[in-house]
C-alpha positions in Angstrom: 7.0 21.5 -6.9 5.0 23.8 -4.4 5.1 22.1 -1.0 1.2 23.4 -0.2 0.2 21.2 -2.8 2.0 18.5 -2.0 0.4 15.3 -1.5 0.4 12.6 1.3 2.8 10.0 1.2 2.2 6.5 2.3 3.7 3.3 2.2 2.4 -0.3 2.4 4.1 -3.8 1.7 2.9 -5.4 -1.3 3.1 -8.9 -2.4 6.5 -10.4 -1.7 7.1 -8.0 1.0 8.0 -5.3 -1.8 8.0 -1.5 0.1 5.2 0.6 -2.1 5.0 4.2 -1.9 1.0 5.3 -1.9 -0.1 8.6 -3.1 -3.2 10.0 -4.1 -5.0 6.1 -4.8 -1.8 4.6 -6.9 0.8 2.5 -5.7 4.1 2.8 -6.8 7.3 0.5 -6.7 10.9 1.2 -6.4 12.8 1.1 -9.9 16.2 2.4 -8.3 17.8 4.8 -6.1 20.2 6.8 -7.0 22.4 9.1 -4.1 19.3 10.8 -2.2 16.6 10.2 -4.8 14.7 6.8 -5.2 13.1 6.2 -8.8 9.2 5.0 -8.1 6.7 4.0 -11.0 3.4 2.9 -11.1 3.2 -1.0 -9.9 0.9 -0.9 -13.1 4.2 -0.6 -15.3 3.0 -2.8 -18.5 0.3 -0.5 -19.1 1.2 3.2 -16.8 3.9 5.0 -17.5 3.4 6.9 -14.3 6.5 7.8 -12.6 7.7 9.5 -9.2 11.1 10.9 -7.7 11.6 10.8 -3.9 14.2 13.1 -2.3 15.1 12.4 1.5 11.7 11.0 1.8 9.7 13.9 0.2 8.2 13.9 -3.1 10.3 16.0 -5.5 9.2 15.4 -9.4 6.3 13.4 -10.9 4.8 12.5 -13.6 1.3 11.4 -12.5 -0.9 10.7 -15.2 -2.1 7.3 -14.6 -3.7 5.0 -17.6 -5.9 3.4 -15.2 -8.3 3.7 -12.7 -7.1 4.3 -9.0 -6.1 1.1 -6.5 -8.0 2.7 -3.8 -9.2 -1.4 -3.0 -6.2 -2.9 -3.4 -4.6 -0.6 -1.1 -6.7 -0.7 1.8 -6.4 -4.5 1.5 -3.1 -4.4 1.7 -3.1 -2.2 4.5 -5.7 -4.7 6.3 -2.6 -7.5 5.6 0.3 -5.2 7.0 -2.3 -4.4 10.3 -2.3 -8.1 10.7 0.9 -9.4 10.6 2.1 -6.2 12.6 -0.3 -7.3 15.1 0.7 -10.7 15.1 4.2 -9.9 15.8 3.7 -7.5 18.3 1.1 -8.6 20.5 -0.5 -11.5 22.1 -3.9 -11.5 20.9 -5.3 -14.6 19.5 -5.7 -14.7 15.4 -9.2 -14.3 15.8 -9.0 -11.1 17.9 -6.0 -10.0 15.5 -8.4 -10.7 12.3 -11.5 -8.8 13.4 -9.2 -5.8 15.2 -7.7 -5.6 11.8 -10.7 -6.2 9.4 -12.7 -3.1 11.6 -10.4 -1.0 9.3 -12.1 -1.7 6.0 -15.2 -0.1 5.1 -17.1 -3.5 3.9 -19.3 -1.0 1.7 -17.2 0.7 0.3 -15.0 -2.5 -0.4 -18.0 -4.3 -2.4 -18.5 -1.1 -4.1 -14.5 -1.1 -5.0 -15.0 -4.5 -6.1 -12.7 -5.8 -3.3 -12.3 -9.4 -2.4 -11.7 -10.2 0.9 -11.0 -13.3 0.1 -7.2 -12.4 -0.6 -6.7 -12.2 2.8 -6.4 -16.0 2.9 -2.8 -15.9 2.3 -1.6 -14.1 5.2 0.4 -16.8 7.3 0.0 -15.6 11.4 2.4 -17.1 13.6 0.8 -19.0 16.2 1.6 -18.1 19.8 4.1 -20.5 21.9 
């Protein structure tokens, strides 16, 4: 694989607190791990056969043809979620404060346009401060 072409690696915690590895718009979970490598495929597995291999962290082998369109919403929602409950835990701002730091992330335009709801940010349980 030629590391100038490389591409960006993310991750971001998906429902159930499952670790997802983000590249390129796709989200990918972990299938196994096996010395140094880790096994990825696409978090769309019924339908995407996408796959990718991590080695020490750095993409090594992949097989990126993707059966359907990118997550781009779904994963800056789930970014918006990790911001929040990182906040929550590490600070002492009020969940109000917390929300609208963390919701100044997401491009509200660009959302609609993704066909993002916002609404699924309901489920995020924030500790209340003591």
């Amino acid at each position: 694989m030629d590391p100038s072409t490389t591409p960006t690696i993310t991750f971001v915690y998906g429902k159930g607190g499952a670790r997802n590895a983000v590249i390129d718009g796709y989200r990918y979970t972990k299938n196994r791990q096996h010395k140094k490598n880790t096994y990825y495929r696409c978090v769309e597995q019924t339908t995407c056969k996408a796959r990718i291999t991590l080695t020490a962290g750095a993409l090594s082998s992949s097989l990126p043809t993707h059966s359907h369109p990118s997550q781009d919403a779904t994963i800056a929602v789930l970014e918006v979620k990790n911001s929040i409950k990182k906040l929550s835990a590490e600070t002492d701002m009020t969940t109000k404060e917390i929300v609208a730091d963390s919701l100044g992330a997401l491009d509200f335009e660009g959302a609609v346009n993704l066909n993002c709801k916002i609404s699924s940010l309901r489920d995020i349980a924030i500790p209340l401060p003591t």
